[in-house]
C-alpha positions as a Python dict, from the first residue, in 0.01 Angstrom:
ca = {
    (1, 'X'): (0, 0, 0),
    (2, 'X'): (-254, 68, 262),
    (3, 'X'): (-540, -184, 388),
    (4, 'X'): (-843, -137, 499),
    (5, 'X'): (-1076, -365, 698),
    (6, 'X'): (-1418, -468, 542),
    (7, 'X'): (-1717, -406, 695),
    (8, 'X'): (-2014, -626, 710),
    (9, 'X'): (-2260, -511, 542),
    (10, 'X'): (-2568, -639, 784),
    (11, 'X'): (-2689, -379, 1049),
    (12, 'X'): (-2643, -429, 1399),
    (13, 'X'): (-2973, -409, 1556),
    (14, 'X'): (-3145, -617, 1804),
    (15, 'X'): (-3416, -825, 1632),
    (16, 'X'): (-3790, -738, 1790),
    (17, 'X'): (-3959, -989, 1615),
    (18, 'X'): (-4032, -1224, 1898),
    (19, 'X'): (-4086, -876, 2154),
    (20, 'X'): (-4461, -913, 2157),
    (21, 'X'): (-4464, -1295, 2269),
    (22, 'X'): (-4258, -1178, 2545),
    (23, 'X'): (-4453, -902, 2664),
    (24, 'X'): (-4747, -1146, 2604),
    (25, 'X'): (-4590, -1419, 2854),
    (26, 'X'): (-4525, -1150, 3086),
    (27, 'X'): (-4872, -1035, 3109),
    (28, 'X'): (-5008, -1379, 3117),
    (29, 'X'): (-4780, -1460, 3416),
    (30, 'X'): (-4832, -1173, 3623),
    (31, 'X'): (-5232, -1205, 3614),
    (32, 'X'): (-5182, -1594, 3698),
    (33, 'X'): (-4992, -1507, 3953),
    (34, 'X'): (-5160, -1221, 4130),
    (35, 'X'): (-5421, -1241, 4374),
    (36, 'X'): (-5699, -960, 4413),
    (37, 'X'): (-5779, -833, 4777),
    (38, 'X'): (-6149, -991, 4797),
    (39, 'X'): (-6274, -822, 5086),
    (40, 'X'): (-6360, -481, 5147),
    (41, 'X'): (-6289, -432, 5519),
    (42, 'X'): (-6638, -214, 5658),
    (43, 'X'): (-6523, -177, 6003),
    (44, 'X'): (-6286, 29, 6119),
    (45, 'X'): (-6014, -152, 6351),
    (46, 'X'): (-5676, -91, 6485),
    (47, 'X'): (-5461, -399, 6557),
    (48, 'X'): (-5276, -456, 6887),
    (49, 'X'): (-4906, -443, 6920),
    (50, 'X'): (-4687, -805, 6967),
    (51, 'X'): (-4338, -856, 7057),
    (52, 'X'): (-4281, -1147, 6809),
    (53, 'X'): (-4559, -1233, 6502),
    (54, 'X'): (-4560, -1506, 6264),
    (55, 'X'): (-4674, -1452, 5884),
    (56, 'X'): (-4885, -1734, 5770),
    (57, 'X'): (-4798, -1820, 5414),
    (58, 'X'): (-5096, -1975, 5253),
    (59, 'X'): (-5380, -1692, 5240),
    (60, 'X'): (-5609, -1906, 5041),
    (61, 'X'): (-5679, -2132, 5373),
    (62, 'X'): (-5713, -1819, 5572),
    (63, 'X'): (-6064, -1660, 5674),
    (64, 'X'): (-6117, -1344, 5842),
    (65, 'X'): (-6343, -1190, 6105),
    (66, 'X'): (-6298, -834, 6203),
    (67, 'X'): (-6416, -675, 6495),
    (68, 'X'): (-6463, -305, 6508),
    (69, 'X'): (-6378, -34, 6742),
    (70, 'X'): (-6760, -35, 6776),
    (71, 'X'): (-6782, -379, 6831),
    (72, 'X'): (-6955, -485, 6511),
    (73, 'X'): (-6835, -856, 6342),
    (74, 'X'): (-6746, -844, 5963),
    (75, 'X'): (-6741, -1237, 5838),
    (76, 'X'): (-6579, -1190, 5486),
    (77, 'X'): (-6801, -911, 5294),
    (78, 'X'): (-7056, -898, 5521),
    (79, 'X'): (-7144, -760, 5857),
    (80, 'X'): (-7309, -1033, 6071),
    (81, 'X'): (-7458, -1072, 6423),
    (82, 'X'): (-7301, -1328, 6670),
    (83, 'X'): (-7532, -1623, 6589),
    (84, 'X'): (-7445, -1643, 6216),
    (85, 'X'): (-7125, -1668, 6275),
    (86, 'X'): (-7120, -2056, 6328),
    (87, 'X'): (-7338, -2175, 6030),
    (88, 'X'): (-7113, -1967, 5834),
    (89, 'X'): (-6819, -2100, 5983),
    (90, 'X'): (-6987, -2462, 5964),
    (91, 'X'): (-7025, -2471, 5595),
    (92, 'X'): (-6693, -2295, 5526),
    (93, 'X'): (-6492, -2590, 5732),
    (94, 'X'): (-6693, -2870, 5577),
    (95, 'X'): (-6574, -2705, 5235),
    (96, 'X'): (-6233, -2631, 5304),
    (97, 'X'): (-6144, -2838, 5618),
    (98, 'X'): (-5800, -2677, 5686),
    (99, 'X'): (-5956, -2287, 5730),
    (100, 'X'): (-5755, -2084, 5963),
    (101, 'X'): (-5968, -1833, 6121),
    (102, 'X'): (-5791, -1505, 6174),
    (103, 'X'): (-5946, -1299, 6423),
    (104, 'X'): (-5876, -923, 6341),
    (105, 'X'): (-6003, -754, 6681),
    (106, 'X'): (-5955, -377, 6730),
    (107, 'X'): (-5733, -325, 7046),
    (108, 'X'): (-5988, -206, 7298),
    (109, 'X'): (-6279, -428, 7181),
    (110, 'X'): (-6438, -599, 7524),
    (111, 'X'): (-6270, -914, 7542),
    (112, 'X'): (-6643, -1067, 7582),
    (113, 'X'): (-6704, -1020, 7237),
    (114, 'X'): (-6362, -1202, 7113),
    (115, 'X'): (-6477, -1518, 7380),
    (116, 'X'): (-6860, -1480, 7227),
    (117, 'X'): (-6673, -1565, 6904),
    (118, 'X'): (-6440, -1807, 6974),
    (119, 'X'): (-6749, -2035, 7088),
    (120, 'X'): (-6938, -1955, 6791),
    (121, 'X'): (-6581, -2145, 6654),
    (122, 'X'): (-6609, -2400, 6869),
    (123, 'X'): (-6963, -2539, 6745),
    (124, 'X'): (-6876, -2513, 6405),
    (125, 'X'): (-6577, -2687, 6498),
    (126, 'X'): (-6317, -2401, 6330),
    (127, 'X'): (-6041, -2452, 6606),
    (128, 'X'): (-5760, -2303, 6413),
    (129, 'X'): (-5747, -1986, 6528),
    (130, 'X'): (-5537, -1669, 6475),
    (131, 'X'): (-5475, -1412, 6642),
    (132, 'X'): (-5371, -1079, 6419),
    (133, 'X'): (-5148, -823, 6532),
    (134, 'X'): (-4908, -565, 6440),
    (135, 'X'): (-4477, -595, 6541),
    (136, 'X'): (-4438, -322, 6789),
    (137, 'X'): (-4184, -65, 6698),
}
C-alpha cells in the first residue's frame, strides 16, 4: 500500500492587505523627514580649497551669505548692499540667538569685502562665524 502526503489546501501567498498602510507610513516619513533647499543661490561663486573642514550638523541654525566672483552679497534669497546686512542679521539673531553665519566667499573675492562683512556681524552682534570651503583633493 502506497501513501501519499496531504496537501493543505490554503494557497501560499503573501497577504497585501496591510501593503498600502505601509507605503502610506513610508511616504509620510520621508516628507517629515526631508528638508527642501530654500535658497536659490544668484551669484556665482567658487569655494576655496582647505586641508582639513568640519561639517556642521544642524543646518536649521545655519545662515548663509554668498559673495560672488563679482563681488555682489546674497543674504538668503536676496541680493543686498553692505549696509543691510546688519539689520538683517540683527533681527535674525534676536529670533534665533544661536545663528551660525556661514560666509560662502568666492576664492578671489578682495578680502576687503569679507572684513566689510564681518563688521556688519559685529554690530548685529552675529559672532559665530563660518568659514565655507571645499577638502582639497
Amino acid at each position: 500500500m502506497k501513501f501519499e502526503k496531504k496537501r493543505a489546501s490554503t494557497k501560499q501567498e503573501i497577504p497585501t492587505a496591510s501593503l498600502p498602510d505601509i507605503v502610506f507610513m513610508l511616504l509620510l516619513f520621508f516628507m517629515v523627514s526631508t528638508t527642501l533647499r530654500e535658497v536659490d543661490v544668484l551669484v556665482q561663486y567658487t569655494l576655496p580649497e582647505a586641508d582639513a573642514i568640519e561639517k556642521i550638523e544642524n543646518k536649521r541654525l545655519i545662515s548663509y551669505i554668498w559673495v560672488g566672483k563679482d563681488e555682489k552679497i546674497q543674504l538668503n534669497d536676496n541680493l543686498v548692499t553692505l549696509e543691510e546686512i546688519q539689520p538683517i542679521m540683527y533681527e535674525k539673531r534676536v529670533d534665533l540667538p544661536n545663528v551660525i553665519v556661514s560666509l560662502r566667499v568666492d576664492k578671489n573675492s578682495d578680502m576687503g569685502v569679507v572684513t566689510d562683512i564681518q563688521q556688519e556681524l559685529r554690530k548685529a552682534d552675529a559672532r559665530r562665524v563660518n568659514y565655507s570651503a571645499r577638502l582639497k583633493q
